[in-house]
PyMOL commands that place a pseudoatom at each C-alpha (Angstrom):
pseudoatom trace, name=CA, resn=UNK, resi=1, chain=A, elem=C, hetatm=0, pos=[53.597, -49.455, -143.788]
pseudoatom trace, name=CA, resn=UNK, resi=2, chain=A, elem=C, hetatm=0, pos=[52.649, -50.435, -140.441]
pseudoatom trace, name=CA, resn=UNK, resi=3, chain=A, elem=C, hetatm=0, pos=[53.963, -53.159, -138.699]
pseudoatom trace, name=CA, resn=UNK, resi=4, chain=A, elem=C, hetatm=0, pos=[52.424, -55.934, -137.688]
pseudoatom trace, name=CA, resn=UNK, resi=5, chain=A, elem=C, hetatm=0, pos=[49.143, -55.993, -135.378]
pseudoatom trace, name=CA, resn=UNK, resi=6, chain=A, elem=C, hetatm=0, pos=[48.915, -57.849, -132.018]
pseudoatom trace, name=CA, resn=UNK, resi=7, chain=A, elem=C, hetatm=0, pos=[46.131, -59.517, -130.683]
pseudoatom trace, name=CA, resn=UNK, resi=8, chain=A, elem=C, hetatm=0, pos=[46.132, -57.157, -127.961]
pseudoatom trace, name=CA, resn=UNK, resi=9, chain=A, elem=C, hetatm=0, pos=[45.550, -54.147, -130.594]
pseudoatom trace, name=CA, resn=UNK, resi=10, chain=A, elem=C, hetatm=0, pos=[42.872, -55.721, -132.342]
pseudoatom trace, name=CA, resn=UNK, resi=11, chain=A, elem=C, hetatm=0, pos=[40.989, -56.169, -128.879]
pseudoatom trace, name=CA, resn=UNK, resi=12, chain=A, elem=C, hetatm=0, pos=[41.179, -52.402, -128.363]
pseudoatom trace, name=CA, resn=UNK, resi=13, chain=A, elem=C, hetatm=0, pos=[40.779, -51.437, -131.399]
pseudoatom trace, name=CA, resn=UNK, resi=14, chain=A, elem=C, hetatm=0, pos=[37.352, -53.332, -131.178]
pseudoatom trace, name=CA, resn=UNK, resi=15, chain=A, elem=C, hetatm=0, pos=[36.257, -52.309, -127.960]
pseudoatom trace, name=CA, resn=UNK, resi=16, chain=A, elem=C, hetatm=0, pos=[36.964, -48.492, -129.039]
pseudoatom trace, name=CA, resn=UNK, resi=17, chain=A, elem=C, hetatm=0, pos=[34.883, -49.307, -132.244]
pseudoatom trace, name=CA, resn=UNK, resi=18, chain=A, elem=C, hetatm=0, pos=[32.147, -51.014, -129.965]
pseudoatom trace, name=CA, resn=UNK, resi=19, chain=A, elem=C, hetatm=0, pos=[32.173, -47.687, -127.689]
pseudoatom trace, name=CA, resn=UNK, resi=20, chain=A, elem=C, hetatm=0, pos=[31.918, -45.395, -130.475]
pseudoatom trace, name=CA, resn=UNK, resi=21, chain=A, elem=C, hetatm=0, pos=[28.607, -47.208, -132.197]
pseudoatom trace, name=CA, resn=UNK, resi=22, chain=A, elem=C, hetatm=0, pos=[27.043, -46.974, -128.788]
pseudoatom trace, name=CA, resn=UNK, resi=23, chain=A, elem=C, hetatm=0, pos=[27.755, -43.783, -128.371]
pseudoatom trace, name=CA, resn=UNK, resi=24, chain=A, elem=C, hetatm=0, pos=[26.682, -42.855, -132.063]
pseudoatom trace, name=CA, resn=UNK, resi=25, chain=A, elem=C, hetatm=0, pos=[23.525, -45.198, -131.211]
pseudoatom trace, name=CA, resn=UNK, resi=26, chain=A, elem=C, hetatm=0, pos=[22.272, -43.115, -128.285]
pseudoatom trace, name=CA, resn=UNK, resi=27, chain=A, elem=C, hetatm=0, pos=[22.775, -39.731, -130.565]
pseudoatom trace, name=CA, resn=UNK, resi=28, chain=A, elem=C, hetatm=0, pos=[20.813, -40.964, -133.388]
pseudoatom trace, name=CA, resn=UNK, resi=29, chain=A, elem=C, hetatm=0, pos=[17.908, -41.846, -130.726]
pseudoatom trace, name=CA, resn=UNK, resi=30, chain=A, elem=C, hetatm=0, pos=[18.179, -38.410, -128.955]
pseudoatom trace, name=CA, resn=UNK, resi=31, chain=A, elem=C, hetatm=0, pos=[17.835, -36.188, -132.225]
pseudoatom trace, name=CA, resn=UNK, resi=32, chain=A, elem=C, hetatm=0, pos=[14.833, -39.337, -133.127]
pseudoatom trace, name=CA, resn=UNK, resi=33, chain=A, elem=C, hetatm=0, pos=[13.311, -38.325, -130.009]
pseudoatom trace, name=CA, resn=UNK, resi=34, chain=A, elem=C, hetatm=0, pos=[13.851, -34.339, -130.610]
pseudoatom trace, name=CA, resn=UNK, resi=35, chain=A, elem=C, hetatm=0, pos=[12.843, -34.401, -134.082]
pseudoatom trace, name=CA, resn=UNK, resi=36, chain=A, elem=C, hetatm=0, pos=[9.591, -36.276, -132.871]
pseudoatom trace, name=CA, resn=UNK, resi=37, chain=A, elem=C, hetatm=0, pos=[8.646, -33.836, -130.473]
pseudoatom trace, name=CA, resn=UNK, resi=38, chain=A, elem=C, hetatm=0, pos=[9.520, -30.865, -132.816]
pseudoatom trace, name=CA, resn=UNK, resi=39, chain=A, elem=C, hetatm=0, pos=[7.128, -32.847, -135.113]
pseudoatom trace, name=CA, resn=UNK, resi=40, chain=A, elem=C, hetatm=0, pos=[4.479, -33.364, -132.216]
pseudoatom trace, name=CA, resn=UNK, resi=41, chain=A, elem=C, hetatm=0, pos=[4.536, -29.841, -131.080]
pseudoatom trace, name=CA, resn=UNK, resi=42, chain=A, elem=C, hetatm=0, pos=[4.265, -27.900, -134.717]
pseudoatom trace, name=CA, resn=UNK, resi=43, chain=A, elem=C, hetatm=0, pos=[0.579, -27.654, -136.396]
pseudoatom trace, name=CA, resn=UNK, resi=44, chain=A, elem=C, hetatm=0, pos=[-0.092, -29.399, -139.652]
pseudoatom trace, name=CA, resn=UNK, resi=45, chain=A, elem=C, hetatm=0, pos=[-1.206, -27.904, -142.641]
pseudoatom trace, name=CA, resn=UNK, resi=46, chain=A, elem=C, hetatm=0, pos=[-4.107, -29.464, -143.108]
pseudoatom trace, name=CA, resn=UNK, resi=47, chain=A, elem=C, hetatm=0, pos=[-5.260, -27.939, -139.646]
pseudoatom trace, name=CA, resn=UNK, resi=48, chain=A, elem=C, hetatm=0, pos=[-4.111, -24.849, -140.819]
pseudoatom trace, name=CA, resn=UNK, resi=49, chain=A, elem=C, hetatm=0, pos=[-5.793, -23.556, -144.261]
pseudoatom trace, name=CA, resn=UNK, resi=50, chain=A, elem=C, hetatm=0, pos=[-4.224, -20.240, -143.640]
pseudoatom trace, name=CA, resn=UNK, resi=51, chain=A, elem=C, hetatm=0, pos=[-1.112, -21.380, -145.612]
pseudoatom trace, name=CA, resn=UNK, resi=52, chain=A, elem=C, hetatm=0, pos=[-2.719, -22.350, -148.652]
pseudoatom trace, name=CA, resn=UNK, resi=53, chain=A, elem=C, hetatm=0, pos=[-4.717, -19.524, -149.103]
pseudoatom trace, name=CA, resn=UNK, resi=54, chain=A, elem=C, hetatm=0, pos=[-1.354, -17.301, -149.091]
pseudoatom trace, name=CA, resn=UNK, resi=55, chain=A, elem=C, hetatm=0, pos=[0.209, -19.138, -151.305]
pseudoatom trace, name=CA, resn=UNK, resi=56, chain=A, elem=C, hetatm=0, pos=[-2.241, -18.888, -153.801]
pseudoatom trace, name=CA, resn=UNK, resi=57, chain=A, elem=C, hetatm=0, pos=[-2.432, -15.317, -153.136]
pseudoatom trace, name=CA, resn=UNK, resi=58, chain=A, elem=C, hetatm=0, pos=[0.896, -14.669, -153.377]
pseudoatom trace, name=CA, resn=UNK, resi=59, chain=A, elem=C, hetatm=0, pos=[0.840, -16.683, -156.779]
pseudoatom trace, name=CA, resn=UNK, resi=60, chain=A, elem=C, hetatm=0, pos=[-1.734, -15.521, -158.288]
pseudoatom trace, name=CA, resn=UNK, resi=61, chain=A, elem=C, hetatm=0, pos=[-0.646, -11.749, -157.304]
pseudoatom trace, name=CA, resn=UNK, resi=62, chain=A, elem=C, hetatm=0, pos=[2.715, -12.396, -159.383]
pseudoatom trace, name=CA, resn=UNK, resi=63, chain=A, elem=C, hetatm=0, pos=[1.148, -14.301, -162.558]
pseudoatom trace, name=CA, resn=UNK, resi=64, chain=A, elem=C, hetatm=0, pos=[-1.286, -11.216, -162.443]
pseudoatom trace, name=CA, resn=UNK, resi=65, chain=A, elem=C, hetatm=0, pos=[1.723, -9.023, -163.136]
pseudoatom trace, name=CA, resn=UNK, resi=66, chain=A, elem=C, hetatm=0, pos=[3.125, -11.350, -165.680]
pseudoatom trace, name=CA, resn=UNK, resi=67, chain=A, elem=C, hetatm=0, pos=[-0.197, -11.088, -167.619]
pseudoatom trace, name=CA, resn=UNK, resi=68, chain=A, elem=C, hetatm=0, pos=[-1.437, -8.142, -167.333]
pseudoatom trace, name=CA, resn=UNK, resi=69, chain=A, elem=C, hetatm=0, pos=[2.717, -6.881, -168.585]
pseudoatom trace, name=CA, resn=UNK, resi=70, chain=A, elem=C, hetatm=0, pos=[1.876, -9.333, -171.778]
pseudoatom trace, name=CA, resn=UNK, resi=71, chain=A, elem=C, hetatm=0, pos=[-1.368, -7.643, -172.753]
pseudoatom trace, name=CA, resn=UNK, resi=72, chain=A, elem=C, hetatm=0, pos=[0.128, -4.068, -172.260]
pseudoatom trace, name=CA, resn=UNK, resi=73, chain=A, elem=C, hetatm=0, pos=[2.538, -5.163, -174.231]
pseudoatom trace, name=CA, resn=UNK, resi=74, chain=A, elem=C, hetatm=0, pos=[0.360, -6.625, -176.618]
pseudoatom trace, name=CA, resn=UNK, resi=75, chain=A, elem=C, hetatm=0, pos=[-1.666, -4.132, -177.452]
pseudoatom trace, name=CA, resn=UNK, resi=76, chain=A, elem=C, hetatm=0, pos=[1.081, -1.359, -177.639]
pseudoatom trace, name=CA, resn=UNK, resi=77, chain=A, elem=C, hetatm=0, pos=[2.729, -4.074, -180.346]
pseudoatom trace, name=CA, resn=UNK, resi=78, chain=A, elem=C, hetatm=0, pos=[-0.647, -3.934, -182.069]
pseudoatom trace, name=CA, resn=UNK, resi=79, chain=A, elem=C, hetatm=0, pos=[-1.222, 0.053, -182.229]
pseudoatom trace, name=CA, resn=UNK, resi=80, chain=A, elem=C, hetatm=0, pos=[2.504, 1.007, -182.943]
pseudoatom trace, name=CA, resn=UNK, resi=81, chain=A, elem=C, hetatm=0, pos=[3.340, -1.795, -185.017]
pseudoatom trace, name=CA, resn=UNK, resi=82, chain=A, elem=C, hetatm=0, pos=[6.634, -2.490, -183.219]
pseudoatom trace, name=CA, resn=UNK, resi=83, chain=A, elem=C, hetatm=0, pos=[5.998, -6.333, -182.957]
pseudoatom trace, name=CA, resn=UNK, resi=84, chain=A, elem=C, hetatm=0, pos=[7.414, -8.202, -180.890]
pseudoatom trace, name=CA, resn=UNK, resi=85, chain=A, elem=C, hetatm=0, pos=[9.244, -5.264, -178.767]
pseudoatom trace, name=CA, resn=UNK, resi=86, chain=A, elem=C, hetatm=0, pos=[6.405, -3.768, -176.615]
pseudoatom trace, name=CA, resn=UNK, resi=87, chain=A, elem=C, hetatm=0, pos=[5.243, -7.917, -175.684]
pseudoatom trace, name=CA, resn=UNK, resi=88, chain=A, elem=C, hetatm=0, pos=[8.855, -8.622, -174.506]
pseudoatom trace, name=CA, resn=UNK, resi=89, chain=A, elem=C, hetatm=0, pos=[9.319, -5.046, -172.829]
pseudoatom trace, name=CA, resn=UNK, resi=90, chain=A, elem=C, hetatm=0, pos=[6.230, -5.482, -170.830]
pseudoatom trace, name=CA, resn=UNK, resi=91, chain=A, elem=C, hetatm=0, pos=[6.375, -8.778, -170.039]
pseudoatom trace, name=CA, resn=UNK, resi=92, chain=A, elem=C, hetatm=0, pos=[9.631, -8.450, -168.068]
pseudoatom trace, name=CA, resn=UNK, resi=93, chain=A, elem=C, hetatm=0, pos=[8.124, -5.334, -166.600]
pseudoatom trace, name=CA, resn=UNK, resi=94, chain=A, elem=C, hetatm=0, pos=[5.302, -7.338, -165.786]
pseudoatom trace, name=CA, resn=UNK, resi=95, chain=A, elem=C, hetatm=0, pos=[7.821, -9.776, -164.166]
pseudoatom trace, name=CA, resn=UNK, resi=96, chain=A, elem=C, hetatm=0, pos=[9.175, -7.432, -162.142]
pseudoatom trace, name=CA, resn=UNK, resi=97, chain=A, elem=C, hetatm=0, pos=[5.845, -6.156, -160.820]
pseudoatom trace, name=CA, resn=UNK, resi=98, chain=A, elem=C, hetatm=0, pos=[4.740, -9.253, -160.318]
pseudoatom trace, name=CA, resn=UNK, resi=99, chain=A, elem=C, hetatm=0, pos=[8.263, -9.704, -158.179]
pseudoatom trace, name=CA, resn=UNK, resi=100, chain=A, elem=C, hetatm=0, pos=[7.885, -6.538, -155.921]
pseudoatom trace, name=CA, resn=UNK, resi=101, chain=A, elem=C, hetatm=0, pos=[4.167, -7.257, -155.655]
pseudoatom trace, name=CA, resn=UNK, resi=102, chain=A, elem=C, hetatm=0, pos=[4.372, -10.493, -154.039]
pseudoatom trace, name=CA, resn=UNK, resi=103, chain=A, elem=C, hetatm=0, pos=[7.663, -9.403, -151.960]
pseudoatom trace, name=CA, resn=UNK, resi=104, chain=A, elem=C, hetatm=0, pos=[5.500, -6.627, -150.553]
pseudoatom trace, name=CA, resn=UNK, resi=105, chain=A, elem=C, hetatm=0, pos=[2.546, -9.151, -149.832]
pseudoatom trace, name=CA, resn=UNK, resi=106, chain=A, elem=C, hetatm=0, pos=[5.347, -11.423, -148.084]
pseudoatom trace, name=CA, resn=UNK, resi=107, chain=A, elem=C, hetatm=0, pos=[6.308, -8.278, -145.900]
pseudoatom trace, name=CA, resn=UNK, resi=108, chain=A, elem=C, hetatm=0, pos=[9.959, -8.038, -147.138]
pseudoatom trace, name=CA, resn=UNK, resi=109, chain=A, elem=C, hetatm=0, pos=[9.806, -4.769, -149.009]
pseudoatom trace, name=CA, resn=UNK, resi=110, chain=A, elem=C, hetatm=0, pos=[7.899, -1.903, -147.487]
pseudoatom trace, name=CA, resn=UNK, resi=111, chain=A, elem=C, hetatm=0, pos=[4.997, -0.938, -149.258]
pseudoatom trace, name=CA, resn=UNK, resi=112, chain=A, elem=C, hetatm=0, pos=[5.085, 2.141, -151.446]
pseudoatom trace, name=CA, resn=UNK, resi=113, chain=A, elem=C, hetatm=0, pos=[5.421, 5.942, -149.975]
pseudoatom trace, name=CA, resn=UNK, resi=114, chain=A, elem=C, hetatm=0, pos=[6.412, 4.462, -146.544]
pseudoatom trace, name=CA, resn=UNK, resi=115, chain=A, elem=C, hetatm=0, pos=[10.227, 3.012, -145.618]
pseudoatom trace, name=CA, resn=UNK, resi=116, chain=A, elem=C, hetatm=0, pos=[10.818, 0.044, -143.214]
pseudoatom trace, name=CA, resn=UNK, resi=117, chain=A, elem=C, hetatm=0, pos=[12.578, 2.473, -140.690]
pseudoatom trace, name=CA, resn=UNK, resi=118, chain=A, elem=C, hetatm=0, pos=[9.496, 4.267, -139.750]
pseudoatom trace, name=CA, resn=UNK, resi=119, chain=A, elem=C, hetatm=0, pos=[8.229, 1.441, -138.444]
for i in range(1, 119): cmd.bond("trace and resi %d" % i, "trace and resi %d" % (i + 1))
show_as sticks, trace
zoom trace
């Protein structure tokens, strides 16, 4: 264990403390003041439909896959009689399309017949 504290300590020890919340003060109020402009300067998305339409695009694109894997699925189930195989088979196919599809939509796979390279 320590020893003992003086008076003399404690008054440094306080004035470092005080020093250090100022200084900790002025950095919370700088990054305040950057955020704010960062804030200030980006659009908003209400001004900017743009992003809502993708997004539903892009969602509706991969639930597309998902469904239309079920009913392939489905009806192969329903003509070969191999219930509930073909629906799980095509379903994660359907997954997977629906994956790639809204990848490529996004622009971070290269669409079909054509590489990222030749770009």
């Amino acid at each position: 264990m320590a020893g003992p504290r003086s008076p003399k300590d404690d008054t440094e020890l306080t004035a470092r403390l005080k020093k250090l919340g100022e200084r900790l003060g002025a950095l919370a109020e700088n990054e305040r003041r950057d955020r704010d402009r960062e804030d200030s300067a980006r659009p908003r998305a209400a001004a900017n439909p743009a992003g809502l339409a993708r997004a539903l695009r892009l969602s509706s694109e991969f639930v597309a896959g998902i469904v239309v894997g079920g009913l392939i699925g489905w009806l192969i189930d329903r003509v070969a009689g191999v219930s509930p195989w073909g629906l799980i088979v095509f379903v994660l196919l359907g997954f997977v399309a629906g994956t790639l599809n809204v990848l490529r939509s996004a622009g971070l796979v290269a669409p079909p017949g054509r590489s990222r390279d030749k770009e």
